[in-house]
N, C-alpha and C positions, 0 to 999 in steps of 0.2 A: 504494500500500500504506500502510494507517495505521501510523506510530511513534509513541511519545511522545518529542517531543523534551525533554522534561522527564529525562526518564532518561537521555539520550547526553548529555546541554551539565552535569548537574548532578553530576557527578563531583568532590570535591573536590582528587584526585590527579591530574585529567588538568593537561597544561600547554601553556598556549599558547608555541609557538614565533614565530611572525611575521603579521604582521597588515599589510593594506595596500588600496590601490586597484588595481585593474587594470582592462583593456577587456579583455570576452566575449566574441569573435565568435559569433555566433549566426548562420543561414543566408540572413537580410539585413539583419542591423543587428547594429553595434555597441551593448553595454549596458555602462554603467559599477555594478562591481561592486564590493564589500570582501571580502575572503578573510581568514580566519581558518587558521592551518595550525596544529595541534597535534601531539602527538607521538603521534596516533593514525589522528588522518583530519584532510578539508579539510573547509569549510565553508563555500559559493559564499551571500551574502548581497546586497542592493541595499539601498543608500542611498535612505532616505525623510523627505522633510521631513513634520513636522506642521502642516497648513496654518492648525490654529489659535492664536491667539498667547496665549499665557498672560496673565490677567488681575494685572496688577499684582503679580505674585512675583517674586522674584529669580532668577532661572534660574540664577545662578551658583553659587546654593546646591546645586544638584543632585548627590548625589553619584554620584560616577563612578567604574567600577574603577580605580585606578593603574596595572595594567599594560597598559591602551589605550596607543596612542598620543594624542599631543598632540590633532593634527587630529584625530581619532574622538571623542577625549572632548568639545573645542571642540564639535561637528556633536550631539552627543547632548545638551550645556548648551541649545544653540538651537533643543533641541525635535525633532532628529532620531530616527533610529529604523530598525535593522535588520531589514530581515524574510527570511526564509531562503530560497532561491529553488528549492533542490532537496533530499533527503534528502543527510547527509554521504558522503562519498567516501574511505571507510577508506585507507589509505596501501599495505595491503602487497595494493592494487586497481587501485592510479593508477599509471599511465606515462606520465613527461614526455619530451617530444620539444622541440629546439629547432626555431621555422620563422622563416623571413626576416618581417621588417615588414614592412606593407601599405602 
């Protein structure tokens, strides 16, 4: 189904709650993911590097949101880049279950 995710992420009242890495079991591979949890829905995203290197700029100039974490902002300086892996996962949608490690 087409959304625009321009309208769901461009909220300036939503707030990011917690941000992080996690593993995605998928139904025969692990995928290393970053989640984004706000105080409305999730947001299941992959880690992508840019294979291209920037020609002679400073990359540390890039500005970053401050409320990333450290590591994210690091991974987005060196040219990284999120990209969204499914539509978001409203909250009052999701149930978590705890399951033993693999």
């Amino acid at each position: 189904r087409e959304n625009s995710s321009e309208s769901i992420l461009s909220s300036a009242n939503r707030l990011l709650l917690h941000e992080g890495r996690l593993m995605l079991a998928e139904s025969t591979r692990l995928l290393d993911v970053y989640l984004f949890l706000f105080e409305d829905f999730l947001l299941i995203t992959k880690l992508k590097r840019n294979k291209k290197k920037y020609g002679g700029s400073d990359t540390s100039l890039i500005p970053v949101c401050p409320s990333l974490s450290p590591e994210l902002q690091s991974f987005i300086r060196e040219g990284g880049f999120c990209t969204v892996l499914d539509q978001p996962i409203p909250l009052d949608r999701l149930i978590l279950k705890n399951v033993e490690p693999i």
